[in-house]
TORPA-4810 file (N, C-alpha, C, O; in nm, 3 decimals):
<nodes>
NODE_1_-1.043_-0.036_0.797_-0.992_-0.116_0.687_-0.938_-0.027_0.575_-0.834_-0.056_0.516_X
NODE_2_-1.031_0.112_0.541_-0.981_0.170_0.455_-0.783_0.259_0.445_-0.706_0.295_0.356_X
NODE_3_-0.785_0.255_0.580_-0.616_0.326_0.609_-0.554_0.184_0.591_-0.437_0.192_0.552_X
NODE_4_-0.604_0.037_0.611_-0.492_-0.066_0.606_-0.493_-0.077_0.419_-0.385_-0.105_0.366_X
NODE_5_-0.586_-0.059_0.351_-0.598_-0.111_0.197_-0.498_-0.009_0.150_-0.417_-0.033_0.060_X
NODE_6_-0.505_0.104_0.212_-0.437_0.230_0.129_-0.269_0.219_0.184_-0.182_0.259_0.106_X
NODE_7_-0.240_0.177_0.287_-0.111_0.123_0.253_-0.046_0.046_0.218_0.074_0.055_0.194_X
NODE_8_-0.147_-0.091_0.204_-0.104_-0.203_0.113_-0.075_-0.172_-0.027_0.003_-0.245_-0.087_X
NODE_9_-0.139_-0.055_-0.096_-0.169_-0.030_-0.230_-0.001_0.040_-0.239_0.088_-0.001_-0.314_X
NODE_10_0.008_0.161_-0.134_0.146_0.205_-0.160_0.240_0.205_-0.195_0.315_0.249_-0.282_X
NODE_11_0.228_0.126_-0.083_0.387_0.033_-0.073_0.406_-0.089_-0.151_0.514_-0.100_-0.209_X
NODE_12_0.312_-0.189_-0.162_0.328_-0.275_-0.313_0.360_-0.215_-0.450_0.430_-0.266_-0.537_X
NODE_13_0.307_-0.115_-0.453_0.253_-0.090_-0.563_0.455_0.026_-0.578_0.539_0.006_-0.666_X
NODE_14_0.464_0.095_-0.499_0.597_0.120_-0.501_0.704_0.000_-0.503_0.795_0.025_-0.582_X
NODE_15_0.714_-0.099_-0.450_0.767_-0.192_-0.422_0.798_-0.273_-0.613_0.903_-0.270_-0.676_X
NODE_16_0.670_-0.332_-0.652_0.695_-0.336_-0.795_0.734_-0.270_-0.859_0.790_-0.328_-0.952_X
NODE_17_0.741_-0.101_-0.869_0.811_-0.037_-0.961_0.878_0.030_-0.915_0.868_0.149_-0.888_X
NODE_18_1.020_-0.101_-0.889_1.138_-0.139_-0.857_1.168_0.000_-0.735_1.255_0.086_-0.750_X
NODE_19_1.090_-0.007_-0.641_1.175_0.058_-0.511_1.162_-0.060_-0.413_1.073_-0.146_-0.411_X
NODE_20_1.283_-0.045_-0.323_1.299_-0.145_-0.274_1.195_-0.148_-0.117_1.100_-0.072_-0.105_X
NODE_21_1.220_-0.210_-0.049_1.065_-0.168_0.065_1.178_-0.060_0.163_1.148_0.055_0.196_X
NODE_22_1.251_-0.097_0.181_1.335_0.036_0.261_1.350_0.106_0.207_1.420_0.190_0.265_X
NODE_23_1.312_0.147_0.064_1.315_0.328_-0.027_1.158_0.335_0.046_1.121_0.404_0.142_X
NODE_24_1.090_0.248_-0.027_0.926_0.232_-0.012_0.918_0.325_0.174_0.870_0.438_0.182_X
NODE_25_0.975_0.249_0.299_0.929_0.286_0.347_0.961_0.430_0.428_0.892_0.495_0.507_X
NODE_26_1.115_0.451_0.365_1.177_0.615_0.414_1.110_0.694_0.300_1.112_0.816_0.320_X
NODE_27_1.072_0.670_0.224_0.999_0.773_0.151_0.841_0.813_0.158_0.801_0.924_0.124_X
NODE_28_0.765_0.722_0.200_0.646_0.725_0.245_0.620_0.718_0.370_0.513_0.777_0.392_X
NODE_29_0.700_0.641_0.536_0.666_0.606_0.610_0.607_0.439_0.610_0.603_0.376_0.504_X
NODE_30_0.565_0.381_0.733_0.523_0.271_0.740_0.390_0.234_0.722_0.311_0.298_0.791_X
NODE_31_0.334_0.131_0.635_0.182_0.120_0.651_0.150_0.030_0.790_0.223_-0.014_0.879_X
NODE_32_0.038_0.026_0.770_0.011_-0.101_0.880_0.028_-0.216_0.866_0.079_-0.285_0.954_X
NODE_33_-0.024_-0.278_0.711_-0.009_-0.412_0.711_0.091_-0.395_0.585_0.100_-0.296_0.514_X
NODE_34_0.177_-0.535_0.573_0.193_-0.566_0.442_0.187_-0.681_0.364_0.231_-0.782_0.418_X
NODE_35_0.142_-0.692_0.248_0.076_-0.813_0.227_0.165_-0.883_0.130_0.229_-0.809_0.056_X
NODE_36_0.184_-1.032_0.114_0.283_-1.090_0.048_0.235_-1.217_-0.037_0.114_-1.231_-0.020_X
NODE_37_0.278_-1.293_-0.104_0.244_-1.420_-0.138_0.368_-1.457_-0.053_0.433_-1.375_0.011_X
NODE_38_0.401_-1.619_-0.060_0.485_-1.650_0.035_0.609_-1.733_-0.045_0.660_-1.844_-0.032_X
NODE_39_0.632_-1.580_-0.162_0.763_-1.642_-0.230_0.876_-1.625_-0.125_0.859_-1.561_-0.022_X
NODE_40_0.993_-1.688_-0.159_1.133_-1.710_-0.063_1.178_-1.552_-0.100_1.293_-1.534_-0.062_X
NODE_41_1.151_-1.495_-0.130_1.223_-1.322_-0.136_1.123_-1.292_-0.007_1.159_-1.212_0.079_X
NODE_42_1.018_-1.349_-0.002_0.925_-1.278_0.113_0.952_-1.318_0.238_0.971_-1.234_0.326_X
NODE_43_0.956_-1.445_0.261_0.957_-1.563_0.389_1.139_-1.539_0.408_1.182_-1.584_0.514_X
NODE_44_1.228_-1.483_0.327_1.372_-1.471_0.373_1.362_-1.434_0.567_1.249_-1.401_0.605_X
NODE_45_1.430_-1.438_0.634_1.475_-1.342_0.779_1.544_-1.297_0.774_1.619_-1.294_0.872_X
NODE_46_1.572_-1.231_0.664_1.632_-1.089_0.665_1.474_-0.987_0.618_1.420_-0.902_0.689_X
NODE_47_1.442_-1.021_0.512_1.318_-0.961_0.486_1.233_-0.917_0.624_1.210_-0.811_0.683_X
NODE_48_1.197_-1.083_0.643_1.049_-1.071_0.783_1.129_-0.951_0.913_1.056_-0.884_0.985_X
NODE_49_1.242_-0.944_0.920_1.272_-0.860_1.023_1.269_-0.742_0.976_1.220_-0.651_1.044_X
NODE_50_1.315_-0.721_0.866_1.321_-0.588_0.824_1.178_-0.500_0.857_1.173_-0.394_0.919_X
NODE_51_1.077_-0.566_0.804_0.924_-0.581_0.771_0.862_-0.565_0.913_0.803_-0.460_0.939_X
NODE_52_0.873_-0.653_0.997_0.811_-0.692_1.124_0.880_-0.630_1.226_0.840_-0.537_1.296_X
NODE_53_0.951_-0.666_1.229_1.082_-0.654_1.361_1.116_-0.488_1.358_1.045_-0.412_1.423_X
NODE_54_1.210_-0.446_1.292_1.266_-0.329_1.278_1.167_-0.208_1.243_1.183_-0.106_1.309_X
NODE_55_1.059_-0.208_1.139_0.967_-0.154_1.131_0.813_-0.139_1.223_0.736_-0.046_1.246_X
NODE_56_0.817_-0.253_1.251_0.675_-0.268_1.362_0.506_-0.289_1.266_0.389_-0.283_1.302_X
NODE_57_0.571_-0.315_1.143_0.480_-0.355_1.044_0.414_-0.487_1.067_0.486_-0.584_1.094_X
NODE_58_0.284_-0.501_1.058_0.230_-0.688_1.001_0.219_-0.744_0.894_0.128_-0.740_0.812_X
NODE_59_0.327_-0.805_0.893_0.320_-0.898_0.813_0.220_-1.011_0.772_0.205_-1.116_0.834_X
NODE_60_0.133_-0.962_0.623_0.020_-1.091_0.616_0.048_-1.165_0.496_0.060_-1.107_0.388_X
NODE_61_0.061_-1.303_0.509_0.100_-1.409_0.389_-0.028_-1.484_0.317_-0.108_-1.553_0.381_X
NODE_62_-0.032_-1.469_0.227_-0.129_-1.552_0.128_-0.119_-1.689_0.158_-0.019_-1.752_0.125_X
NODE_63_-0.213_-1.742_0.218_-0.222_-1.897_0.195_-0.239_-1.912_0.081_-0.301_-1.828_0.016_X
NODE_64_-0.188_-2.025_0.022_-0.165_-2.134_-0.083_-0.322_-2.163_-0.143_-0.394_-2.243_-0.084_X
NODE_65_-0.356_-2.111_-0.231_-0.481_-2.113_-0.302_-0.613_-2.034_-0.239_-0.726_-2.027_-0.286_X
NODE_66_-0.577_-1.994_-0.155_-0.646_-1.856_-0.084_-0.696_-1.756_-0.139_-0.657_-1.651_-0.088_X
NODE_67_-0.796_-1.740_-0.256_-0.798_-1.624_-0.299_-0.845_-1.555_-0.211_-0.740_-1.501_-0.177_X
NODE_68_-0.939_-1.502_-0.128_-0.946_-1.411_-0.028_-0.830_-1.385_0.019_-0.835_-1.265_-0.008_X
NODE_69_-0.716_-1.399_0.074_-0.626_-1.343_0.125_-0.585_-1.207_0.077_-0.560_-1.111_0.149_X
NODE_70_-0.582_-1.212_-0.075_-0.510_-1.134_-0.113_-0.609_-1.050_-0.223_-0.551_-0.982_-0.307_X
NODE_71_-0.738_-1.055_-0.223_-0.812_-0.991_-0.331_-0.850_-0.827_-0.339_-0.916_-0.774_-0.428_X
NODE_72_-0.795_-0.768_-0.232_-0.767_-0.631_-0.239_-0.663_-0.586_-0.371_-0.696_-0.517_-0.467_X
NODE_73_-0.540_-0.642_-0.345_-0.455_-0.628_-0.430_-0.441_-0.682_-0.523_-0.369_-0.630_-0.608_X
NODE_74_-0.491_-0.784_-0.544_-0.537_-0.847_-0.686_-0.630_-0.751_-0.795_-0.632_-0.718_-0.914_X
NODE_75_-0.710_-0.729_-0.657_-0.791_-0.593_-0.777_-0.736_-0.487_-0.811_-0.743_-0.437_-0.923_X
NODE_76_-0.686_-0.452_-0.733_-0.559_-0.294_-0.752_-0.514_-0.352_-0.873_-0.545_-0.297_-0.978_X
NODE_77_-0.435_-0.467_-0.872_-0.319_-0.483_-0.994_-0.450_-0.498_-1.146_-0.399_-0.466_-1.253_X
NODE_78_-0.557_-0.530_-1.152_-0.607_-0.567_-1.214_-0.688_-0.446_-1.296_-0.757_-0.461_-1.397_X
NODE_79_-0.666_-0.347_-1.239_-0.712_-0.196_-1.214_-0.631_-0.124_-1.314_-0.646_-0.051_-1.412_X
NODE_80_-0.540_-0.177_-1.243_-0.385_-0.075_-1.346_-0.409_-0.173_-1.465_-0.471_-0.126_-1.560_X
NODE_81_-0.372_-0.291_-1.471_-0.349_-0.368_-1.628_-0.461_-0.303_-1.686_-0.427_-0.211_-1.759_X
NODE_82_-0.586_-0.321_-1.677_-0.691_-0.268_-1.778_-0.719_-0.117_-1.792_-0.781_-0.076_-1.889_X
NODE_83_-0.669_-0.027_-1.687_-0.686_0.107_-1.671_-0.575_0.162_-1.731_-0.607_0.259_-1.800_X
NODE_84_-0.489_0.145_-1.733_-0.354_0.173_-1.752_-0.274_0.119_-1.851_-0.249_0.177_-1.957_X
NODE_85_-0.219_-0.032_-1.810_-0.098_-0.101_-1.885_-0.148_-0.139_-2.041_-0.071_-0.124_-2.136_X
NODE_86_-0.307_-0.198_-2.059_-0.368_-0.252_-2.219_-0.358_-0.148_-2.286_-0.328_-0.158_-2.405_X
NODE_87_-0.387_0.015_-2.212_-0.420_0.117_-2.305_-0.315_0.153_-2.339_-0.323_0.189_-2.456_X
NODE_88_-0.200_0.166_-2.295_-0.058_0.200_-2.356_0.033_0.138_-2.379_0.085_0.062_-2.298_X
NODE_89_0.083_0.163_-2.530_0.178_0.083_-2.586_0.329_0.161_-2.532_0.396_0.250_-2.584_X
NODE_90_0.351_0.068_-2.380_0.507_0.151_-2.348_0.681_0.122_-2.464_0.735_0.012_-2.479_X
NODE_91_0.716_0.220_-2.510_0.799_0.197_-2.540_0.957_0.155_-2.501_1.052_0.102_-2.558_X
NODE_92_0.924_0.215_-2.358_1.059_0.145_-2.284_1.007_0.108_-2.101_0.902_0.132_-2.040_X
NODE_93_1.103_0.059_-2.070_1.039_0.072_-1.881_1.042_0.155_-1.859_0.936_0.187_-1.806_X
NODE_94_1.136_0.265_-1.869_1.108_0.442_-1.812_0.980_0.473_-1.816_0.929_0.522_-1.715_X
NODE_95_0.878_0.443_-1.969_0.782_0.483_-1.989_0.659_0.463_-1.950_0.561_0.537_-1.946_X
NODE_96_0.690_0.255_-1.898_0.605_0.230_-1.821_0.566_0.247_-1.723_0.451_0.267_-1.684_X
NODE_97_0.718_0.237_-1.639_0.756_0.329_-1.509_0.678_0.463_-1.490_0.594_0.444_-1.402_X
NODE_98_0.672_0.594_-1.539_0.570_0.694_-1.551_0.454_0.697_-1.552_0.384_0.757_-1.471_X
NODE_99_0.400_0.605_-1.688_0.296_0.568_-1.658_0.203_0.523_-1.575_0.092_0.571_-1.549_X
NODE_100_0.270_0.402_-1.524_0.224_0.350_-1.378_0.221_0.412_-1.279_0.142_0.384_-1.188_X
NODE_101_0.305_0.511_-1.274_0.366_0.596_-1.171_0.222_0.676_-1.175_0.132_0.653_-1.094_X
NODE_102_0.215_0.767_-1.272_0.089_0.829_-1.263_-0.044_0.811_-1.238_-0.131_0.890_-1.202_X
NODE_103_-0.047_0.667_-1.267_-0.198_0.586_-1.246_-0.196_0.576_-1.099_-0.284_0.622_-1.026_X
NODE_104_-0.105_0.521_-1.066_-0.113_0.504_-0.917_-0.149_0.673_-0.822_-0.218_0.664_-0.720_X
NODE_105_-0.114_0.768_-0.850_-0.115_0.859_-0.819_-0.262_0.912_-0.830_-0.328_0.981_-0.753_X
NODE_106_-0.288_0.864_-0.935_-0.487_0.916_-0.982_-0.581_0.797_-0.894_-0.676_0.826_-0.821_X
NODE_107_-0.526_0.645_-0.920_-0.596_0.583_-0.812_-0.607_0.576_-0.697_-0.697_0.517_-0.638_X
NODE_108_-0.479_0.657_-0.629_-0.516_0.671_-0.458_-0.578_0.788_-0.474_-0.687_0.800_-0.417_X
NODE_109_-0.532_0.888_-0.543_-0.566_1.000_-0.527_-0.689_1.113_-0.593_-0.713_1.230_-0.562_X
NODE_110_-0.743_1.038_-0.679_-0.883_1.113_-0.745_-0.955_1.009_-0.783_-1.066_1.047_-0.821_X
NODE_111_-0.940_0.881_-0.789_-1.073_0.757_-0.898_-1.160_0.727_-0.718_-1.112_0.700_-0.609_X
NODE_112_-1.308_0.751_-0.766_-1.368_0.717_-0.633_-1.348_0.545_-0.616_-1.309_0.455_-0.691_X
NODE_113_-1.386_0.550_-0.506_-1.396_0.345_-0.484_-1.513_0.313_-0.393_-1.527_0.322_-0.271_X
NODE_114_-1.588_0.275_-0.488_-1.742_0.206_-0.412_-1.660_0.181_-0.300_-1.664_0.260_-0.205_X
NODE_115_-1.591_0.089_-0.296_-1.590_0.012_-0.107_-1.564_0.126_-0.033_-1.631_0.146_0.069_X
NODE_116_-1.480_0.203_-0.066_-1.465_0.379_0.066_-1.617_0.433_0.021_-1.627_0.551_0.056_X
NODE_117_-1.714_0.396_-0.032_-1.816_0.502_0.037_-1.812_0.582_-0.122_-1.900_0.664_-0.094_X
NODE_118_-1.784_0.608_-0.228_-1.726_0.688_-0.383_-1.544_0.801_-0.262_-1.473_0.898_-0.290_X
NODE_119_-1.548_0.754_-0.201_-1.380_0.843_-0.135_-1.291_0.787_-0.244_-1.329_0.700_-0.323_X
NODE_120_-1.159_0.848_-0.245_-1.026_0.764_-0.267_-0.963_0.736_-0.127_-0.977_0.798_-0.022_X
NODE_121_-0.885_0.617_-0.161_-0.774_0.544_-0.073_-0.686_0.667_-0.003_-0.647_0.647_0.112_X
NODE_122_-0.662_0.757_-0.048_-0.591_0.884_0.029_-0.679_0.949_0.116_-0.634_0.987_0.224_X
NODE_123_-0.817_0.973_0.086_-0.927_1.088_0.134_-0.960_0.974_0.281_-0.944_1.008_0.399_X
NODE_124_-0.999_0.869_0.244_-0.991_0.742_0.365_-0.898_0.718_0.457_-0.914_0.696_0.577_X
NODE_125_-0.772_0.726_0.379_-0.683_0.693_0.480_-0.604_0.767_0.570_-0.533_0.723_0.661_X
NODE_126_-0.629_0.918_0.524_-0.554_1.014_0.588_-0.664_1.110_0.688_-0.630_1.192_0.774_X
NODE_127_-0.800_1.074_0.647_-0.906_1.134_0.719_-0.857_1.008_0.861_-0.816_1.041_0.972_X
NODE_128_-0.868_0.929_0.834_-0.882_0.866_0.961_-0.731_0.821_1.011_-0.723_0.759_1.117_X
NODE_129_-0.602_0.854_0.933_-0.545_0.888_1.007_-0.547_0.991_1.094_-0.528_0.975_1.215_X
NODE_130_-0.567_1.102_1.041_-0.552_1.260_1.127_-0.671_1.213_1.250_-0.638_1.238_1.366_X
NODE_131_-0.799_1.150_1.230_-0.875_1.109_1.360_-0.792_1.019_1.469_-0.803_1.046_1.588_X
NODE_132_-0.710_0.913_1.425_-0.666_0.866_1.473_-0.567_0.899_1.623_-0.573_0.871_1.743_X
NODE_133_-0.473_0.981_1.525_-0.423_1.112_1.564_-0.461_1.155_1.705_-0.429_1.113_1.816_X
NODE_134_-0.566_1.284_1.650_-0.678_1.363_1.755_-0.674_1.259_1.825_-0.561_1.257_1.874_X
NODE_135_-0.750_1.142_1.870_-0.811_1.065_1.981_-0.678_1.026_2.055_-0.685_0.979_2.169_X
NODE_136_-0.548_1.045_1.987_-0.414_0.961_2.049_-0.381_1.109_2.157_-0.347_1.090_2.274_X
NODE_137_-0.389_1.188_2.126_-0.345_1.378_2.169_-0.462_1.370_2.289_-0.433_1.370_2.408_X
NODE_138_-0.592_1.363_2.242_-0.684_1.370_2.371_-0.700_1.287_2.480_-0.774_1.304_2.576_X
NODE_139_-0.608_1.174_2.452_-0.621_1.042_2.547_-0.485_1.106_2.641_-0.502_1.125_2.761_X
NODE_140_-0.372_1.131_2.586_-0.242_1.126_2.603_-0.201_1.249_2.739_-0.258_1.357_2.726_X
NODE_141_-0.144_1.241_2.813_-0.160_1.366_2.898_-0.048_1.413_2.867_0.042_1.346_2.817_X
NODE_142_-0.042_1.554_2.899_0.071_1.603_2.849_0.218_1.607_2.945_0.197_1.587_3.064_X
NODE_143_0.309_1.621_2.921_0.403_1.591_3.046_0.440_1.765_3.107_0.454_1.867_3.040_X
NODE_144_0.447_1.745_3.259_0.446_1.828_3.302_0.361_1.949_3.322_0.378_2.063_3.367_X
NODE_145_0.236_1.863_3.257_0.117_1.974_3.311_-0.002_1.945_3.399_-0.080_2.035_3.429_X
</nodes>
């Protein structure tokens, strides 16, 4: 769960400050899941293919008064507003833009998170990617040997 939260966080979280999900995903790669409410920018088919189809991503939609669906990222965003956005008075979007930019960077990357165990979302998600990895190399035979 911890490699699917840490790319939901990514790529949303890039996605709001304004990259589009095809910057989002040539610049980072693909997460596993991605999570949406089920506004018409989301549910488009041009979107869902882009997302699903062309990427090989899952697509997961918020049911309609569902708070579980989506309370990973609810908390993320809720993280930044009180960690981040109340404490600074931005003077322009550039500034917020940075700002955010940087928070996000300290919350995957140095604030522990009870649910990983005190890890960050990076230390979680890239440990068990690289396991992932290993077990794909040791399963896999090699060609021509």
């Amino acid at each position: 769960m911890a490699a699917r939260i840490a790319g939901i966080v990514i790529v949303l979280a890039l996605v709001a400050s304004s990259l589009t999900a095809k910057e989002a995903i040539a610049k980072f790669d693909c997460p596993q899941i991605f999570n949406t409410d089920q506004g018409c920018q989301f549910t488009d088919g041009e979107f869902v293919k882009l997302i699903r189809d062309t990427h090989g991503i899952a697509l997961s939609m918020d049911g309609k008064g569902c708070w579980r669906d989506n309370v990973f990222v609810e908390r993320f965003w809720r993280s930044i507003k009180y960690e981040e956005v109340y404490l600074h008075a931005y003077e322009s979007g550039s500034q917020a833009r940075a700002g955010i930019g940087k928070y996000i960077t300290f919350y995957n990357g140095a604030r522990p998170h009870s649910a990983l165990d005190g890890r960050t979302p990076d230390a979680a998600y890239f440990t068990t990617l690289a396991a992932d990895r290993a077990v794909l190399l040791a399963e896999t035979p090699l060609i021509g040997a």
